[in-house]
LUMMI-957786 format. One line per 3 residues: number of its first residue (from 1); for each residue x, y, z of C-alpha. Coordinates in steps of 0.2 Angstrom, whole numbers, always signed. Layout:
// residues N
NUM> X,Y,Z | ...
END
This chain:
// residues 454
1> +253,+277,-130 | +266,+270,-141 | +274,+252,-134
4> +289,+258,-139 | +289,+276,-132 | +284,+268,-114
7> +298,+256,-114 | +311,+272,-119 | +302,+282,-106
10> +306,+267,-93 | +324,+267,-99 | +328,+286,-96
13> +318,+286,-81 | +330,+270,-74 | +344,+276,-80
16> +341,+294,-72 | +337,+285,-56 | +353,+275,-56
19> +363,+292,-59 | +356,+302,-46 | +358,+286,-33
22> +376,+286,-39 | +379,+304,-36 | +371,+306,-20
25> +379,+287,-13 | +392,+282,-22 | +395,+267,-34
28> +395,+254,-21 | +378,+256,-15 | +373,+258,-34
31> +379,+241,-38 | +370,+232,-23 | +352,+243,-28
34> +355,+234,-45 | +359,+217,-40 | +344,+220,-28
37> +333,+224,-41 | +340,+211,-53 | +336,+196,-44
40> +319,+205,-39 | +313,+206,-58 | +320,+188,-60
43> +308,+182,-45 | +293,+193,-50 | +297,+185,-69
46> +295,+168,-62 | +281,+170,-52 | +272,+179,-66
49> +276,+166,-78 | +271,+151,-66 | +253,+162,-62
52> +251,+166,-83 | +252,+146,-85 | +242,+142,-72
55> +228,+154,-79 | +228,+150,-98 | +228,+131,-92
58> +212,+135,-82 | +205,+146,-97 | +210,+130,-108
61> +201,+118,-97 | +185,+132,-98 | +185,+133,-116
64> +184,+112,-119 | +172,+109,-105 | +159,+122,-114
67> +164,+113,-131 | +161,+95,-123 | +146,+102,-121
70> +140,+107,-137 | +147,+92,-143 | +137,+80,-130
73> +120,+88,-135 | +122,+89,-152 | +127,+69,-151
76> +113,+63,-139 | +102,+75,-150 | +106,+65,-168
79> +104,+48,-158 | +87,+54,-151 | +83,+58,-170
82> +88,+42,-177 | +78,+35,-165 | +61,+45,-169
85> +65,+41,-187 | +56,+22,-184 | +41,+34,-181
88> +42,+50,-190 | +51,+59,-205 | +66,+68,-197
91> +76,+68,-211 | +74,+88,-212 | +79,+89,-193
94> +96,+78,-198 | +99,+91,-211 | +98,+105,-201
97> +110,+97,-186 | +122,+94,-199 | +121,+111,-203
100> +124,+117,-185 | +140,+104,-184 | +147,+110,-200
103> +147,+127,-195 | +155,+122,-179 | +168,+114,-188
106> +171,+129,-200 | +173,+139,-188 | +188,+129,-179
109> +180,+124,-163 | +180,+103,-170 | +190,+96,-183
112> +177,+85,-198 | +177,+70,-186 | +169,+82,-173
115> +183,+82,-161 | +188,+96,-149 | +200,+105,-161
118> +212,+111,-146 | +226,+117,-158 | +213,+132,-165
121> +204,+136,-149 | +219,+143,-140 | +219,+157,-151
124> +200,+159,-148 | +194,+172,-131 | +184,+161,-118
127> +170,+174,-120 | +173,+170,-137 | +168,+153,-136
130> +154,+156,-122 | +145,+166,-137 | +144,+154,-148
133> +141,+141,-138 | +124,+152,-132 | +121,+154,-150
136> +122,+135,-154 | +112,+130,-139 | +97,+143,-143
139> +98,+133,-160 | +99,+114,-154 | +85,+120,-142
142> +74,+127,-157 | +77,+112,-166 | +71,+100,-154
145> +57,+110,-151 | +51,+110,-169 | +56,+87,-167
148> +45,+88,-150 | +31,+93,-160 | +27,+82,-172
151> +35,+65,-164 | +24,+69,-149 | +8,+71,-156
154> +14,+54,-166 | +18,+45,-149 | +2,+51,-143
157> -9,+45,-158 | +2,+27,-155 | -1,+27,-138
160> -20,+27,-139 | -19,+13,-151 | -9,+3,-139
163> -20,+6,-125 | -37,+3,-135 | -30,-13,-141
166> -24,-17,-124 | -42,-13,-115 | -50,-24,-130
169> -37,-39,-126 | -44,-36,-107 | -62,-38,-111
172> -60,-50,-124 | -57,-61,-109 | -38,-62,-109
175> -31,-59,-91 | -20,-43,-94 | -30,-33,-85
178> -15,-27,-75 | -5,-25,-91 | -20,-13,-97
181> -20,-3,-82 | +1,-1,-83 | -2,+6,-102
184> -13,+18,-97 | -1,+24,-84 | +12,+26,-94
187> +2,+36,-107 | +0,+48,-93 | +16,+51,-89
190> +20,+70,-92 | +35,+72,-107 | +41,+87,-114
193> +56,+84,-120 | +62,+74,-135 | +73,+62,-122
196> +58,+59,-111 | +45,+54,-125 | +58,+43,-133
199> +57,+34,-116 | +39,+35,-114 | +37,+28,-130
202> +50,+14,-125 | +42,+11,-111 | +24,+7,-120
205> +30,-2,-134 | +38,-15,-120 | +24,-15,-111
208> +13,-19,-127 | +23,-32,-131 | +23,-40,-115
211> +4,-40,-114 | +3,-47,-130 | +15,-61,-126
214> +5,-66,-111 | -10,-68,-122 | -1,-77,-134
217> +4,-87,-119 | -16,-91,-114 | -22,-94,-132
220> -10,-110,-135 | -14,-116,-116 | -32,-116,-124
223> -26,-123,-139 | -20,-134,-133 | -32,-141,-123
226> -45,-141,-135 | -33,-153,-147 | -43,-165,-139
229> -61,-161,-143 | -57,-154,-160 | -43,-152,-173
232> -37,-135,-172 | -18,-134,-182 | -24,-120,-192
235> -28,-110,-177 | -10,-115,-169 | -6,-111,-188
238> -12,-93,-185 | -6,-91,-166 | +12,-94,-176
241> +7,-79,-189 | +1,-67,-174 | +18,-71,-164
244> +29,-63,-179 | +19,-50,-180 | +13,-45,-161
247> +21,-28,-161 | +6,-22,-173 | -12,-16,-167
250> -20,-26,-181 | -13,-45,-173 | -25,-41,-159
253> -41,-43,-169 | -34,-60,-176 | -30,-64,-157
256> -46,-62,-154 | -55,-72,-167 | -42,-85,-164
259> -48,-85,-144 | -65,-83,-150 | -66,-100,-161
262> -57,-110,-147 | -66,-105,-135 | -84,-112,-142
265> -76,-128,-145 | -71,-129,-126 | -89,-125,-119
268> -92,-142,-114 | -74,-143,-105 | -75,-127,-97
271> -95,-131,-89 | -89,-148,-83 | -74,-139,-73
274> -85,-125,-67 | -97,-137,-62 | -84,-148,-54
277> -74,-134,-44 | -93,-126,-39 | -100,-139,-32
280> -84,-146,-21 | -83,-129,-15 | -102,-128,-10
283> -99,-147,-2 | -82,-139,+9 | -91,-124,+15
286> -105,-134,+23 | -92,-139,+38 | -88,-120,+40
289> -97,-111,+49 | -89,-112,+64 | -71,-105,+56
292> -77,-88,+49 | -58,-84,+40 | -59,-99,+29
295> -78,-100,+28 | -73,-82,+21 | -59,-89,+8
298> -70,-102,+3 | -83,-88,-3 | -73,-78,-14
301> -66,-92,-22 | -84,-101,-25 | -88,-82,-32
304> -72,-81,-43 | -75,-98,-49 | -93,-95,-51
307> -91,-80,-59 | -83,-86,-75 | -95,-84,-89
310> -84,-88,-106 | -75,-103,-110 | -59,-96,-114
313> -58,-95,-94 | -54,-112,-91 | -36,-108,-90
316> -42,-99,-73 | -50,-114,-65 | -31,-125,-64
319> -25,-110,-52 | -42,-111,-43 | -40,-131,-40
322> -26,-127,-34 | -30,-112,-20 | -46,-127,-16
325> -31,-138,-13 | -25,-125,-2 | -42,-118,+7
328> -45,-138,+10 | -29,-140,+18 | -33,-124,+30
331> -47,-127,+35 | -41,-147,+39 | -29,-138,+49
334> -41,-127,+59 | -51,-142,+64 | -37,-153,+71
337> -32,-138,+81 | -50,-136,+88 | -52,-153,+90
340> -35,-154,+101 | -44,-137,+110 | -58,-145,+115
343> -51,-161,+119 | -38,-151,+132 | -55,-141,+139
346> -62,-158,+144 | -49,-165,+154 | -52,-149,+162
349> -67,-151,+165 | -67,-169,+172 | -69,-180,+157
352> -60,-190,+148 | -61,-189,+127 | -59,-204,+117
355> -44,-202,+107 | -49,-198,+90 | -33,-198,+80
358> -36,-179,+70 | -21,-176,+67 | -15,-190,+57
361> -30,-188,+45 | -22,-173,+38 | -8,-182,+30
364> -21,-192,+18 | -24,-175,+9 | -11,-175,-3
367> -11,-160,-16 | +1,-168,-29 | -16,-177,-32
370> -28,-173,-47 | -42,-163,-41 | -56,-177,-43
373> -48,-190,-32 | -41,-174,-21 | -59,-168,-19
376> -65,-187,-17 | -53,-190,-1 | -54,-173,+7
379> -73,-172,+6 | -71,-190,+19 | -58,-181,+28
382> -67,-166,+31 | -82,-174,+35 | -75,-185,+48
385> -65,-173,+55 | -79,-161,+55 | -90,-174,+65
388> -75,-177,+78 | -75,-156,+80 | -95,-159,+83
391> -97,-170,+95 | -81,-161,+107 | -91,-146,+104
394> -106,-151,+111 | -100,-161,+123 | -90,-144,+127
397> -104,-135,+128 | -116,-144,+139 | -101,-149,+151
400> -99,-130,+153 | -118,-124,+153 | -127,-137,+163
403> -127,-132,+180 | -136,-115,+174 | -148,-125,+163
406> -151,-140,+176 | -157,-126,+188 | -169,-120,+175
409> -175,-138,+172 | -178,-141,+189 | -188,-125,+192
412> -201,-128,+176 | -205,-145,+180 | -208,-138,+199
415> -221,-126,+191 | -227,-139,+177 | -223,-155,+179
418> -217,-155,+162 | -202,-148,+151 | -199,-148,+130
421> -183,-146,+123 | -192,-134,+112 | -199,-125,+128
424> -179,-126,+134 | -174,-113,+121 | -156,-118,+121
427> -144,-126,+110 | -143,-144,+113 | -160,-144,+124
430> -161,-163,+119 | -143,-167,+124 | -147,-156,+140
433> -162,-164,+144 | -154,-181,+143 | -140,-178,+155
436> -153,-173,+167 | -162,-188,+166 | -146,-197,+171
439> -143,-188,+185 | -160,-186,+189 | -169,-203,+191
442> -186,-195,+196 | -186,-191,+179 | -190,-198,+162
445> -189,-191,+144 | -202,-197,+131 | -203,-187,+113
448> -193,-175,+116 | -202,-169,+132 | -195,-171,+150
451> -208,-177,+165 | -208,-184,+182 | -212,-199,+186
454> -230,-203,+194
END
């Protein structure tokens, strides 16, 4: 119907209302109907002006959240393609996103700086906008679907060149093996979208780069320490050269020579070390076997130490002079305290222990020292302290077991006349038969063998 026939229809039909109100109450009650409905219509006005407002700022605020965004993914989707571009061709992709932004644009929804054209889009439906923004979003989708596709299958072909370089580095006798093993993880991190292989990618490349620095890092320790054997500039020459260009897969082959040359020029330094560390190790872990925890220590690191086979390990063997530093001063520690033990059980027990001094003999190991004179002093220390621990120990031992073992002396030389220390069977059957002999004047020991006296 007709605007304008409605709004006469609402005229007549007011105007009969007020005429039949006038007629049937008079003029008085008429005028107060009409100021009633007056101020009724004002306040009905202003409420529906105040809800009107409040909903087209709501329907406002609708509209440029859902074009925010658009314009955030389309954004975050040209810096993800910039960023593939150091790897793949995505200059068809940038194309076809400009495209979709000048289409937005042409269509009033962002002005040619892609802002937010608010000015245009108030004259634009909210359903309106919700179309198109589905329409754009199945597009940008699409879009990176098609860029998912051939950047992945780039960053996987990449990735398997960073990890078989990196497992190469590892058993070329560098020590990344750690570094290795993070590579491979990351290369099977699940990523489907372009964001996540962007970062996957990342990730790899940083961790590549590490490794590589670390290697870097051990070929001019071996370097360096081969200066003095032989003249090597143009291998610290080449380091330099590899350095610059240690993002590439191809540096890791020259790495490898480079380690390979240095390392046949440090046989000779790295047998002497080995030999050195080895044989201290096997002299420590004679006074062991009484302390199982660092007799244990002592083991692995002979093992590790033991276990190096190329040259271009003898970067290894300053962090194991350093943990034989450490084991010596453990097990130093571990004899002083049984030391004091033993000499506490003997007061006990009724003796008197001569002082020995154990304790002070800890403070001539000093690790700041070089390893030789180290090994040199602690070696004596060791030695002496381990003969202090024997001689409480046995004392210990026959103080606490000789009752039960005089009994059994007495009873053999009842039946025989005669006892060995070998016949004994205990530990100490010397010592043992000793003590009995001083106790026991009826008694006399001769090679090894306890008899009585005619």
């Amino acid at each position: 119907m007709n605007e304008y026939v409605v709004t006469a229809l609402v005229v007549l039909g007011t105007l009969a209302a007020g005429l039949v109100l006038l007629l049937s109450f008079g003029i008085t009650f008429v005028s107060y109907v009409a100021v009633g409905l007056i101020v009724s219509v004002l306040l009905l006005s202003l409420v529906y002006t105040w809800w009107k407002s409040k909903t087209d700022r709501t329907v406002t605020l609708l509209k440029v959240e859902i074009l925010n965004r658009i314009k955030s993914t389309v954004e975050s989707l040209e810096e993800n393609l910039r960023t593939a571009s150091t790897t793949v061709d995505v200059e068809p992709f940038l194309k076809e996103l400009a495209r979709i932004k000048r289409g937005l644009i042409s269509r009033g929804l962002f002005s040619r700086d892609f802002e937010i054209n608010e000015g245009k889009i108030d004259r634009m439906t909210l359903t309106a906008i919700e179309v198109e923004s589905r329409k754009v979003e199945q597009q940008l989708r699409s879009l990176e679907s098609l860029v998912v596709a051939g950047y992945g299958e780039a960053v996987a072909r990449r990735l398997r060149e960073l990890v078989s370089a990196a497992q190469m580095l590892a058993e070329g006798g560098f020590s990344v093996m750690q570094e290795y093993e993070e590579l491979r993880r990351i290369g099977s991190m699940p990523a489907t979208s372009l964001s996540e292989l962007i970062e996957k990618h990342r990730r790899a490349e940083e961790e590549f780069l590490r490794l590589m620095d670390r290697c870097l890092r051990e070929a001019e320790f071996l370097i360096s320490t081969a200066e003095g054997v032989k003249e090597v500039s143009h291998l610290r020459e080449e380091l330099e050269r590899i350095r610059k260009e240690r993002d590439r897969v191809e540096a890791v082959y020259r790495l490898l020579r480079v380690r390979s040359e240095v390392s046949g020029y440090l046989r000779e330094p790295f047998l002497r070390a080995r030999e050195e560390v080895v044989d201290y190790l096997d002299r420590l872990l004679g006074f062991c076997r009484e302390f199982d925890r660092e007799q244990q220590a002592l083991k692995r690191l002979r093992q590790r130490a033991a276990g190096y086979a190329d040259p271009g390990y003898l970067a290894e063997f300053s962090d194991i002079r350093e943990e034989a530093k450490r084991l010596t001063l453990e097990l130093a520690r571990a004899l002083v305290r049984e030391i004091t033990a033993l000499e506490e059980e003997l007061r006990e027990l009724g003796r008197s222990p001569e002082s020995t001094g154990a304790g002070g003999r800890i403070s001539e190991l000093d690790p700041r020292q070089e390893f030789r004179e180290f090994a040199k002093n602690a070696l004596e220390v060791i030695e002496t302290l381990h003969s202090h621990f024997d001689r409480r120990y046995r004392t210990v031992k026959i103080a606490r077991s000789y009752a039960a073992v005089e009994r059994i002396i007495s009873r053999k030389l009842a039946e025989k006349g005669e006892v060995s220390a070998e016949e004994l069977g205990v530990r100490y059957a010397e010592e043992f038969l000793k003590q009995y002999t001083r106790e026991h004047p009826e008694a006399v020991l001769e090679d090894n063998v306890l008899r009585l006296r005619d």
